[in-house]
TORLUM-840243 format. One record per residue (C-alpha): x, y, z; residue in one letter. Coordinates in steps of 0.05 Angstrom, whole numbers, plus 5000, padded with zeros to 4 digits. Each point is the difference from the previous one (the first is absolute). Example, Ala and Ser with C-alpha at 12.3 -4.5 7.8 and 13.67 -1.06 7.14 Angstrom:
<recs>
524649105156a502750694987s
</recs>
This chain:
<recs>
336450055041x500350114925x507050044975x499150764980x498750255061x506550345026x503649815060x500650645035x496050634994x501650645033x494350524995x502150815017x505549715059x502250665034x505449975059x501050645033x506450195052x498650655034x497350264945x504049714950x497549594937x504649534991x494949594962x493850444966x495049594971x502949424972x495949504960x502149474961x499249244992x505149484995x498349354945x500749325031x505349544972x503750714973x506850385030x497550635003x504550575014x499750705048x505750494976x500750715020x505550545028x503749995073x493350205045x495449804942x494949695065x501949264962x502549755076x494850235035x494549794953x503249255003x499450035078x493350244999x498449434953x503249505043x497150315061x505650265034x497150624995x493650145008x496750394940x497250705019x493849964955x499049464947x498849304976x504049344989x497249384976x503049424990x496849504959x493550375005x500850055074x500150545040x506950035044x499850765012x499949855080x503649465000x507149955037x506749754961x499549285033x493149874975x501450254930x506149555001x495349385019x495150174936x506050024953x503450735000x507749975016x504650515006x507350084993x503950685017x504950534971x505349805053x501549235012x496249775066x503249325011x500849705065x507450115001x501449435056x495349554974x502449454946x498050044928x495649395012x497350355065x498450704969x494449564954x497949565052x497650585048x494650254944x497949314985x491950115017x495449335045x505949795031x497049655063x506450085039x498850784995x495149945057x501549985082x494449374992x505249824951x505950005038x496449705057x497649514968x507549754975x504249784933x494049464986x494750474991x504150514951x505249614965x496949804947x498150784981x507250215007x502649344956x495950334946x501950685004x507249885009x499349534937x496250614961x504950495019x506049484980x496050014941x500350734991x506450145013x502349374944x495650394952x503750675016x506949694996x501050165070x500149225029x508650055019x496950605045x494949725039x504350015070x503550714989x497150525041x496350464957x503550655023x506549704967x496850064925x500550394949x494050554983x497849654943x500849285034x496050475059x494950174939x499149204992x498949915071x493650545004x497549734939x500449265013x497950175074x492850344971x499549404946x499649575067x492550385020x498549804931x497850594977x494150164947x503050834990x507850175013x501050595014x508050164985x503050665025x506850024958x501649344995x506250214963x502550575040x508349865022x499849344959x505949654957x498150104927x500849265002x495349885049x495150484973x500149494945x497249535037x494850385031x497850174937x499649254978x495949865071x495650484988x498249824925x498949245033x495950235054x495250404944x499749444953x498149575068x494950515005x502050375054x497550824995x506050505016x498950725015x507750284997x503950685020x506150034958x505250634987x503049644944x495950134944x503649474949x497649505046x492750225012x500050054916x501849245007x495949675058x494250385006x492950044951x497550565020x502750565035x496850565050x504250654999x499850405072x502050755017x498150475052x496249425028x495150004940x499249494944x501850344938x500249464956x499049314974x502749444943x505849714981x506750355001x500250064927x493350365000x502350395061x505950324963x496250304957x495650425046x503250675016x498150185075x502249285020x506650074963x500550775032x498249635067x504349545003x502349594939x504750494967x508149714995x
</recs>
């Protein structure tokens, strides 16, 4: 694939509820290697257009590709196993699950996942799980979250919550992350270090598409930005360049 090609393309993605638009025609394309960003007022369609990229929703009319293939019809799993991961505005942990054990159940070719597996005994899956459980002890070292790994997620803080999804998608090993707010309800000083994750994960080369309300911190992360409203695209650049255009700062940008 040359290194120009994007990552992700979305081509006039419509999704329609009952006759409502709450995404109308979007097209854009996300660089690889790049945080891009998706900003826009409450009801802007930003949501909705993220689940219909991940493929919880299915899109009404439209095209996705990812890496010049067509994933339109695909379901969320299977776009996970090619490379797109999702996170959500609310914190999904497994809230009676360890730290360790919220990684270790999205750890993909685990052979012990199967009823052949479990039939078949420890012998026939242990060495998969010795190397997932050392990947995700690797994880969670990288994330400062090691003294954690045998709390029970539901007893974390939302930003230590934030680390969990995150380190939890980086465990699919992802080629796109898609990131729904990865701020939202976080500890200035943990929104710190999601910043510094992030900016790792880029210069790793990891491509980020990102919904964030805080526009400080989209002006800081992201290269490019796509400004939604009304469930319409309205504009494109950075945020410096996106100041300066009147019906985005009307739409949305003004205080």
């Amino acid at each position: 694939m040359p290194p120009e090609h994007p990552m992700l393309v979305a081509t006039d993605v419509h999704r329609h509820f009952e006759g409502m638009h709450a995404v109308d025609g979007v097209s854009l394309e996300v660089p690889r290697g790049q945080i891009t960003g998706l900003i826009g007022p409450n009801g802007a369609g930003k949501s909705t257009f993220m689940a219909v990229v991940a493929g919880t929703l299915p899109a009404t009319s439209g095209r996705i590709l990812l890496e010049a293939e067509d994933i339109t019809r695909l379901p969320a799993y299977a776009r996970a196993r090619r490379g797109l991961v999702r996170t959500f505005q609310l914190p999904s942990e497994f809230a009676r699950l360890t730290v360790l054990e919220n990684l270790l159940v999205a750890a993909p070719h685990n052979r012990g996942d199967s009823l052949f597996g479990a039939l078949m005994g420890r012998r026939y899956w242990a060495q998969d799980e010795e190397r997932i459980v050392t990947e995700a002890r690797s994880l969670l070292q990288r994330f400062g979250m090691s003294a954690k790994e045998s709390d029970y997620a539901g007893t974390m803080s939302g930003g230590q919550k934030r680390l969990i999804e995150i380190m939890r998608a980086l465990m699919l090993h992802p080629r796109i992350l898609l990131l729904d707010e990865p701020m939202s309800g976080v500890h200035p000083r943990v929104i710190e270090q999601i910043q510094y994750y992030l900016q790792v994960l880029r210069t790793e080369g990891l491509t980020i598409l990102m919904v964030e309300h805080e526009l400080h911190l989209v002006e800081q992360l992201c290269d490019s930005v796509f400004v939604m409203a009304q469930g319409k695209l309205i504009g494109s650049g950075t945020m410096a360049s996106l100041r300066r255009q009147r019906e985005i700062v009307d739409a949305y940008l003004v205080g």
